[in-house]
N, C-alpha and C positions, 0 to 999 in steps of 0.2 A: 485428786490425782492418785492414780492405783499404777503402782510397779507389780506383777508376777514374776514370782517365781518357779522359772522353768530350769528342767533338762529332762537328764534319764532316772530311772530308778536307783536310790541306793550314792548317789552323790551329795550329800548332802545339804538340801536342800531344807528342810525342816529341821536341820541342826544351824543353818543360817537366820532362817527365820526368826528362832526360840533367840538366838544372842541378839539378833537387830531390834525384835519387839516386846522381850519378854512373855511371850505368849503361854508357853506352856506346851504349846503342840506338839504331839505325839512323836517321834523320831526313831525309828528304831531298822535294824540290819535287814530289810525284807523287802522286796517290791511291792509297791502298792499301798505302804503303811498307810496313805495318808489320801482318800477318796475324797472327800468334799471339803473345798479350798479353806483354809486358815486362813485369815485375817488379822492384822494388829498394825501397831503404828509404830515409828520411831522416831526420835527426837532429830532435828535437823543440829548439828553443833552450828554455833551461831557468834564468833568472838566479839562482834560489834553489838549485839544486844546484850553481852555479858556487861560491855564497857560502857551503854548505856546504864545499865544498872548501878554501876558505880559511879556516874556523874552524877543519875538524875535522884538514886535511891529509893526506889519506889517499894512498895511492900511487894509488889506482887510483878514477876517477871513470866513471861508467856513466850515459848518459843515455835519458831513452825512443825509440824508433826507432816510426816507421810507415809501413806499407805502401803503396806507389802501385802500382797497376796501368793500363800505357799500353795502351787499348782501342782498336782499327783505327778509324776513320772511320766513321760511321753516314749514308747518303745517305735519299732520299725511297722508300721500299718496302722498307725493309731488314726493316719486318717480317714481311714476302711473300718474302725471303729474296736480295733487290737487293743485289749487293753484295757478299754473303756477310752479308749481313745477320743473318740468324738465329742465326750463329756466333758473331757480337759480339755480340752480344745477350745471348746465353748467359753471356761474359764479365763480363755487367757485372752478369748476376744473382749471382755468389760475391764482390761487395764492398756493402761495409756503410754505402756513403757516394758521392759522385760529386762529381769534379771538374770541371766543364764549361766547357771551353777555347774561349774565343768570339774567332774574329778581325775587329779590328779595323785592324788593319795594313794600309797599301798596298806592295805590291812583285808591281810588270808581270812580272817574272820567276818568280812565284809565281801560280799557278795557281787561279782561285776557282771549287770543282764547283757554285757556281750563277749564276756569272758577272761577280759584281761584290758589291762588300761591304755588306752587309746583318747588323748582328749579331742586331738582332729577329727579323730573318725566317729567320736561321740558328737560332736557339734557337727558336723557332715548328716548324720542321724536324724538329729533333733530339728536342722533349719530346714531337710528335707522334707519332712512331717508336716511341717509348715506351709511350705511352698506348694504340697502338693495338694494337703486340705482347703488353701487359697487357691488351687487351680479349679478344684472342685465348685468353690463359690459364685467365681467368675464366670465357672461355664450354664450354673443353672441362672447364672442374672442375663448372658449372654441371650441364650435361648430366650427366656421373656422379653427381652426387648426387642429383640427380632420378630414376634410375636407382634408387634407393637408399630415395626413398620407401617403396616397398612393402614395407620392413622395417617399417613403423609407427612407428620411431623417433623422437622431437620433434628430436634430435639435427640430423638430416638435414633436417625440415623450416627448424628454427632457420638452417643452412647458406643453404639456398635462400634464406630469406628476405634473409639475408645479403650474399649472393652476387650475388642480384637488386639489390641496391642498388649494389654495388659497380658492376657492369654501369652502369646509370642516369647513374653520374657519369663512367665512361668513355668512354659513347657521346656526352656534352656536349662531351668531350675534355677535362675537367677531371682532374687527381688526384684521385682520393678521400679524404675525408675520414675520417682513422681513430687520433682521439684517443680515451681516455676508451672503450676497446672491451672485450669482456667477454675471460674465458680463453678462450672456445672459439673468438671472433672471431680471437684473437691467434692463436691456433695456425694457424686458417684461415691467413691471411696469413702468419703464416712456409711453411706449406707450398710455397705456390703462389709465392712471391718477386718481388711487384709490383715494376716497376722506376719509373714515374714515383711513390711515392711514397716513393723513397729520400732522405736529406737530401740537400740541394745545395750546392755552393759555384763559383759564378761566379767565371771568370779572364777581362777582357776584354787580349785579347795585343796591347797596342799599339805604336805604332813607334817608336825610338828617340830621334827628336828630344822624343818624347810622355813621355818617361821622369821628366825630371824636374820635370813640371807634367802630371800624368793628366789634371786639369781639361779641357786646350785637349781632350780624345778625343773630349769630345762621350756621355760615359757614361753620362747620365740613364734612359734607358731600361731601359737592362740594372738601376740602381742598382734603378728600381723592380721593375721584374720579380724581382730577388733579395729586396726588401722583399715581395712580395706570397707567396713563398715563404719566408718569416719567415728571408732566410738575407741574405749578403753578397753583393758584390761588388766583385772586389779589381782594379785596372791592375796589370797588368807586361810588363814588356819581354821575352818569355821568350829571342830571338836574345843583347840584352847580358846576361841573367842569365847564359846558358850560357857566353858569352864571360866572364865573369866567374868560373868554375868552373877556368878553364884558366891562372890566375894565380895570385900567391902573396897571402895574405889582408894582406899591407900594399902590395903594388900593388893588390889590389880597395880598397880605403878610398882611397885616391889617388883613385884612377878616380872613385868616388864623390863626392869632393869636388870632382870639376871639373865634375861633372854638377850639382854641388848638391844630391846624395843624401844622407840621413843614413847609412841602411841601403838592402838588397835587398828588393826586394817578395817573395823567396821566403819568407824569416824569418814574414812575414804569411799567406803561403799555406800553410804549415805548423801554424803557429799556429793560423791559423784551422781547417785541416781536424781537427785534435785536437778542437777545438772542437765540430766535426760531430760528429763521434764522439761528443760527448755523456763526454767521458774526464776522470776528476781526476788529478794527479799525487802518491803519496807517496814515503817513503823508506826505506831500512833500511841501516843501519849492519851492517858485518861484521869483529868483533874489531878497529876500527882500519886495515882493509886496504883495505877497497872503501867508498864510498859509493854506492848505487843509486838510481836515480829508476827508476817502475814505474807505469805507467799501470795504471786501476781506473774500469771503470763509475761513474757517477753514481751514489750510492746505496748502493756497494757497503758489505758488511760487514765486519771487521775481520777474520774467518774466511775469506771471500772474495779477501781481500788477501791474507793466509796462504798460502793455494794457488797463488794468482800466483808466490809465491816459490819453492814446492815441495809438492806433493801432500801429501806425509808431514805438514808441518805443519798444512793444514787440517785432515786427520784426527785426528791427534793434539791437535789446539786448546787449549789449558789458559785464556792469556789475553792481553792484547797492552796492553805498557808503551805510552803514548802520549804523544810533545811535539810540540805547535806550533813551527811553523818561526819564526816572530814570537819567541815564547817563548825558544824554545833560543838565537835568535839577542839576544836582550838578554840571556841570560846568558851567554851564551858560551861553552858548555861542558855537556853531560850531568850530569856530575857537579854543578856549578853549578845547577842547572835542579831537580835530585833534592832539593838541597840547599832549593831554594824551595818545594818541594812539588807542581811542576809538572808532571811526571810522573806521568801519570795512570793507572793499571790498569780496564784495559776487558775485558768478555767478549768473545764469537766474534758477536752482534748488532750491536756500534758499529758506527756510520755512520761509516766513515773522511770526514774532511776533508780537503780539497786542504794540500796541504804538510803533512801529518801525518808525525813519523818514526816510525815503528813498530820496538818490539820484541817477536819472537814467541817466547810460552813452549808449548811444545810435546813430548809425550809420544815419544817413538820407537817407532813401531810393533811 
């Protein structure tokens, strides 16, 4: 699963990156710094795999990772190819989520590509870019399958019919509406990889004195524009997070404590982008050696979870030992847990639940 990271140029967007992943990536006061997308990973914070570790004490703790991708700057025509517009673009259709880096910071020495800080009017910008490079996609899938008419197929008419809608709400400059769609709907849209109807998660990047009271930033707007995208929107300091990255984690809680911080706003914008993902978190114990945490679709099956771990076993599937993390942990012990009855044996269908630790019995190919 791959989050990007979008906005405009010069908002910090690879000074977010460089604190969520340690990456290193270039970051610097200039549009454009950053042409071909960065890549890195960050740690999911995870409290019930920490407390696992301390029941079960295993040598080796594993937690979920996921993906950022730092996408270059997107200006006013990028979908006319401004820019390099069409390039980024491209970029942000291979992630499964978006993180939209909105500045709110002032620094004279810091460059605004539209002249002065505006964060509605920058996300106005940014989703319009969007909307209209996805008007653009629609309209050349539109044309071929019309094309495609004269096969007689309902297939293709059903498409158009389709497609014509989608169009409609584009050209309002709205996202489309695409809850509740049929299989052939669904496939349509994965084909074509709409980008303004990706989930979203709002980061407004505010200024340092702003850190530890986001309040005083003045955020209502962005909050609601994240509410009307049924999504959040989170403050952070992305300049002191990254200064924060380059110390030892008992000088960061110092630092924190003089701000009056509890924690970092990254923990939350991690948190949260897991979230987007629509991701549950389970477990699997290995002989005593490793504890894992393993991200799984909402929904996923027990089978499904299987394969995450290793191909061989979804195939092989037999059946999957199941304890609640609540569970295991008032007992304290697997054995303990077995002893209650609480250990539950599921097929290759169970709905895995968040914190479930699974055991998989599985044939060898």
């Amino acid at each position: 699963m791959k989050l990007g990271i979008i906005g405009l140029p010069n908002v910090g967007k690879s000074t977010l990156f460089n604190a969520l992943t340690r990456a290193g990536a270039e970051a610097s006061n200039y549009p454009f710094c950053t042409i071909n997308p960065n890549i890195g990973v960050a740690t999911v914070p995870d409290v019930r795999l920490e407390e696992l570790g301390r029941m079960l004490n295993p040598p080796k703790l594993t937690p979920v990772h996921i993906e950022f991708v730092d996408i270059a700057g997107l200006v006013r025509g990028a979908h006319q190819g401004e820019g390099l517009g069409n390039q980024f673009l491209s970029h942000i259709r291979g992630t499964d989520a978006i993180v939209h880096i909105v500045r709110c910071f002032q620094a004279k020495d810091v460059a605004h590509i539209e002249g002065s800080i505006d964060p509605l009017r920058d996300i106005g910008v940014v989703e319009t870019e969007l909307i209209l490079s996805d008007l653009e996609v629609v309209e050349k899938r539109l044309s071929k399958t019309k094309r495609m008419l004269k096969t007689g197929l309902s297939k293709f008419r059903d498409e158009v019919e389709f497609l014509e809608e989608l169009r409609e709400s584009l050209n309002k400059e709205e996202p489309p509406q695409v809850d509740h769609l049929e299989e052939q709907q669904q496939a349509v849209l994965k084909e074509i990889g709409l980008l303004s109807i990706k989930p979203v998660l709002y980061v407004a990047n505010i200024d340092e004195d702003q850190a530890a009271d986001p309040d005083q930033a003045g955020l209502n707007g962005i909050k609601e524009q994240a509410r009307r995208r049924g999504s959040q929107a989170i403050p952070i300091c992305s300049k002191l997070e990254s200064e924060l990255g380059e110390v030892t984690p008992e000088e960061g809680r110092e630092f924190l404590r003089e701000l009056g911080m509890e924690k970092t706003g990254l923990e939350r914008v991690v948190k949260e982008s897991y979230r987007l993902l629509d991701l549950i978190t389970f477990y699997t114990t290995v002989g005593g050696k490793e504890v894992r945490a393993w991200p799984l679709k909402r929904g996923g099956t027990a089978a499904e979870a299987a394969g995450l771990v290793h191909s061989d076993m979804e195939k092989g599937f037999i059946r999957a030992e199941v304890v609640g993390f609540e569970d295991l942990k008032r007992c304290g012990s697997e054995s303990a847990a077995r002893e209650q009855g609480l250990v539950i044996t599921e097929g290759r269908d169970y709905i895995v639940k968040s914190g479930d630790i699974l055991t998989i019995k599985f044939r060898t190919p």
